[in-house]
C-alpha positions in Angstrom: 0.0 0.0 0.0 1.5 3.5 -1.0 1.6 5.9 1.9 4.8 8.4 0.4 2.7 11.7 -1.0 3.2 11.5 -4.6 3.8 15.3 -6.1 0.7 17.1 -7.7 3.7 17.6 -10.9 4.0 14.2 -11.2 0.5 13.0 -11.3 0.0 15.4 -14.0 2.7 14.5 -16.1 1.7 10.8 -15.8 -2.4 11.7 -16.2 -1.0 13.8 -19.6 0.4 11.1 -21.1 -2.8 9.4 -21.1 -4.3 8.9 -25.2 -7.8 11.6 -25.1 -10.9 9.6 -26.8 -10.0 9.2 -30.1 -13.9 9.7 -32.0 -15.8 11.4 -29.2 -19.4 11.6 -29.2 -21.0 15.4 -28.4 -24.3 13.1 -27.4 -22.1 11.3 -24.3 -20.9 14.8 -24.0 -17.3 12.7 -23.9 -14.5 15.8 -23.1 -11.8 14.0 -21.7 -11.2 15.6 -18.1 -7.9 17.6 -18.5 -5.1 16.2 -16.3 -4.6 19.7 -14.0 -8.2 19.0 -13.0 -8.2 15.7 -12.9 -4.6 15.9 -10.8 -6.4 18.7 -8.6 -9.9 16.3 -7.6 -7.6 13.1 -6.9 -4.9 15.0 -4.9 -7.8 16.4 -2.8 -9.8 12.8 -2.7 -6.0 11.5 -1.2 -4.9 13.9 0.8 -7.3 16.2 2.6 -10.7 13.3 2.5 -8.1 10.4 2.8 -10.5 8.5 0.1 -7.5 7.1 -2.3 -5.2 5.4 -0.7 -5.6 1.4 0.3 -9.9 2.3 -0.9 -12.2 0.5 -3.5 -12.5 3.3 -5.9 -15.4 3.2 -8.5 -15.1 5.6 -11.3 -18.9 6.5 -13.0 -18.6 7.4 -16.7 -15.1 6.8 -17.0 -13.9 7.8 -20.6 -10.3 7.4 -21.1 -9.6 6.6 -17.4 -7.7 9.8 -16.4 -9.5 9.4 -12.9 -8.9 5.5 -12.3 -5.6 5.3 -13.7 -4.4 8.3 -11.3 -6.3 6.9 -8.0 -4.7 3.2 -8.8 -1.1 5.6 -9.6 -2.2 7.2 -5.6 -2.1 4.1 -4.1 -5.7 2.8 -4.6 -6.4 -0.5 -3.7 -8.5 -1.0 -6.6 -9.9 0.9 -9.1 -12.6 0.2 -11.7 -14.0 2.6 -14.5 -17.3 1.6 -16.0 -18.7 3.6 -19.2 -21.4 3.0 -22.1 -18.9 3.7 -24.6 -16.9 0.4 -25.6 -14.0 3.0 -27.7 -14.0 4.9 -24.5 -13.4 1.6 -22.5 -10.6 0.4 -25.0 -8.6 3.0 -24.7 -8.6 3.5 -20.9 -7.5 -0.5 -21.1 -4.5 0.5 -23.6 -3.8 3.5 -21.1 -3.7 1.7 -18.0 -0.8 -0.6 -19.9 1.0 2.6 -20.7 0.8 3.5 -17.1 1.7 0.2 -15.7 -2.1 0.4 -13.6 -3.4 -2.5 -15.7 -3.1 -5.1 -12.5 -4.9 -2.2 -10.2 -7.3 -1.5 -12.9 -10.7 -3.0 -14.4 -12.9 -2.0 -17.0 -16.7 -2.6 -17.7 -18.3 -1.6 -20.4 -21.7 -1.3 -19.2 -24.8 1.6 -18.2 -24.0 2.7 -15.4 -27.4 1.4 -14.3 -26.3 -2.0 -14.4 -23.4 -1.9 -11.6 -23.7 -3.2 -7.8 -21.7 -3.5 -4.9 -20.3 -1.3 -2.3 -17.4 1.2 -3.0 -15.2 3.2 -0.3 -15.5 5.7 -3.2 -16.9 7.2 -6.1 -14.9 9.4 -8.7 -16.8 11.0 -11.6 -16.8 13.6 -14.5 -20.0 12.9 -15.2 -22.2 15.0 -18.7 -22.9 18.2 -17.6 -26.3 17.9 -19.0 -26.1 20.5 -21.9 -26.6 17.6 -24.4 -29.5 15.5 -22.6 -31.6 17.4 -19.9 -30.7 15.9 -16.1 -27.9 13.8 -17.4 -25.6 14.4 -14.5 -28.7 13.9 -12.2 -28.4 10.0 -12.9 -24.7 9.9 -12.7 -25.4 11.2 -8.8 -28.1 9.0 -8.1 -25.9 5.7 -8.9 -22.9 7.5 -7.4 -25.1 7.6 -4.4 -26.0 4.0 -3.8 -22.7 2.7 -4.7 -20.4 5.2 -2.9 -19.2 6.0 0.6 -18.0 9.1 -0.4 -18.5 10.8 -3.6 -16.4 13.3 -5.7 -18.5 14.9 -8.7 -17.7 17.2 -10.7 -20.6 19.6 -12.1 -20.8 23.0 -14.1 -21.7 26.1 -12.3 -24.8 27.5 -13.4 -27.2 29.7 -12.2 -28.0 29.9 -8.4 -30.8 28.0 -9.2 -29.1 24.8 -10.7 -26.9 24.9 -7.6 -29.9 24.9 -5.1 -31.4 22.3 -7.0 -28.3 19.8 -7.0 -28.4 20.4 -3.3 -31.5 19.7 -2.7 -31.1 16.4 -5.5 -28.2 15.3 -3.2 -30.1 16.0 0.3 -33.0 14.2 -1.0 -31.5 11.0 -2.0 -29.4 10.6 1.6 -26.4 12.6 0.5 -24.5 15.1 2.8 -22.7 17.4 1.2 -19.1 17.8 2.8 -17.8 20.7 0.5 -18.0 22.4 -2.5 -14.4 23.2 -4.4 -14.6 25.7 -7.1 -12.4 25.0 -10.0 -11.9 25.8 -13.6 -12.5 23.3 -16.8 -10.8 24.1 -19.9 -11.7 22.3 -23.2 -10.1 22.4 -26.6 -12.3 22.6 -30.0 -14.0 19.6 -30.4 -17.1 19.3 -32.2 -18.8 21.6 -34.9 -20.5 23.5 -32.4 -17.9 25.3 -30.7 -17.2 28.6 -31.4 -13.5 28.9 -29.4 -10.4 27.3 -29.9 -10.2 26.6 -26.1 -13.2 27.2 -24.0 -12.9 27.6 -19.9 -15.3 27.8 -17.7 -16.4 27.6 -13.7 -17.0 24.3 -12.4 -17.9 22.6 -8.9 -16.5 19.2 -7.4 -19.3 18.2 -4.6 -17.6 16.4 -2.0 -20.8 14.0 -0.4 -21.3 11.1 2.3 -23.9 8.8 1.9 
């Protein structure tokens, strides 16, 4: 079990080496989490909620498996990424090899739906719901009967969309630990886009079931 704090630098180099989804899909709302962010949420879930190291981490939606691969890197004792998308799920497998996670890692491709069991913790990225309407609002409610602890990361809207994740979270038996503000920058993607690099205001919800 890995107990020596790894450096934030060094996650992030490891996290950037990681292959992005190579035909994503604007319907799965797929934007690979960038590795400063996804650095920044698993260094927290380590070292301040001590939900990393030696824990059964389930990561919801998993993509390319930036958030697996750098909790098994942490000193997981196991982590598994589950996600509709079987490209998605192929490429997290060939990025777990590059890492050397592949024996700390497993990969379903599956709904989300589908999965049962009991995990020490819950990592997810999960659509933002721009694409399909309360999208993220599924991603919580699974995260929430799977999870101990959960660490989800949501767009910042209006002060409306805020009180009503809180009140989503409340109602299904969630307590909401914290709310870190962070920044999420995407590149050009899909036809739609209108920038070069977009970045905007987002939320990870810290939460106890």
């Amino acid at each position: 079990m890995q107990r020596r704090m790894v450096r934030k630098l060094t996650l992030k180099k490891l996290l950037n080496q990681l292959a992005p989804h190579p035909s994503p899909k604007p319907s799965l709302e797929q934007y690979t989490i960038p590795a400063d962010l996804a650095a920044e949420i698993l260094y927290l879930a380590a070292y301040t909620y001590n939900a990393i190291i030696g824990k059964a981490i389930l990561d919801l939606g998993c993509g390319t498996g930036r958030l697996a691969i750098g909790a098994a890197f942490l000193g997981a004792k196991q982590a598994i990424g589950v996600d509709i998308d079987t490209t998605a799920i192929r490429t997290a497998q060939r990025n777990a090899e590059k890492a050397k996670m592949q024996e700390k890692t497993q990969w379903v491709a599956s709904d989300i739906h589908t999965i049962r069991g009991k995990f020490d913790t819950i990592l997810q990225n999960p659509p933002f719901g721009v694409q399909k309407r309360k999208a993220d609002t599924k991603f919580l409610e699974s995260a929430l009967k799977l999870g101990n602890i959960v660490f989800s990361l949501h767009k910042r809207g209006k002060v409306t969309t805020s009180s009503f994740l809180i009140k989503f979270i409340t109602t299904h038996g969630g307590k909401i630990k914290a709310i870190h503000p962070m920044r999420m920058a995407i590149p050009y993607m899909f036809y739609f886009h209108r920038k070069q690099r977009h970045e905007f205001p987002v939320d990870l919800y810290v939460i106890e079931k």
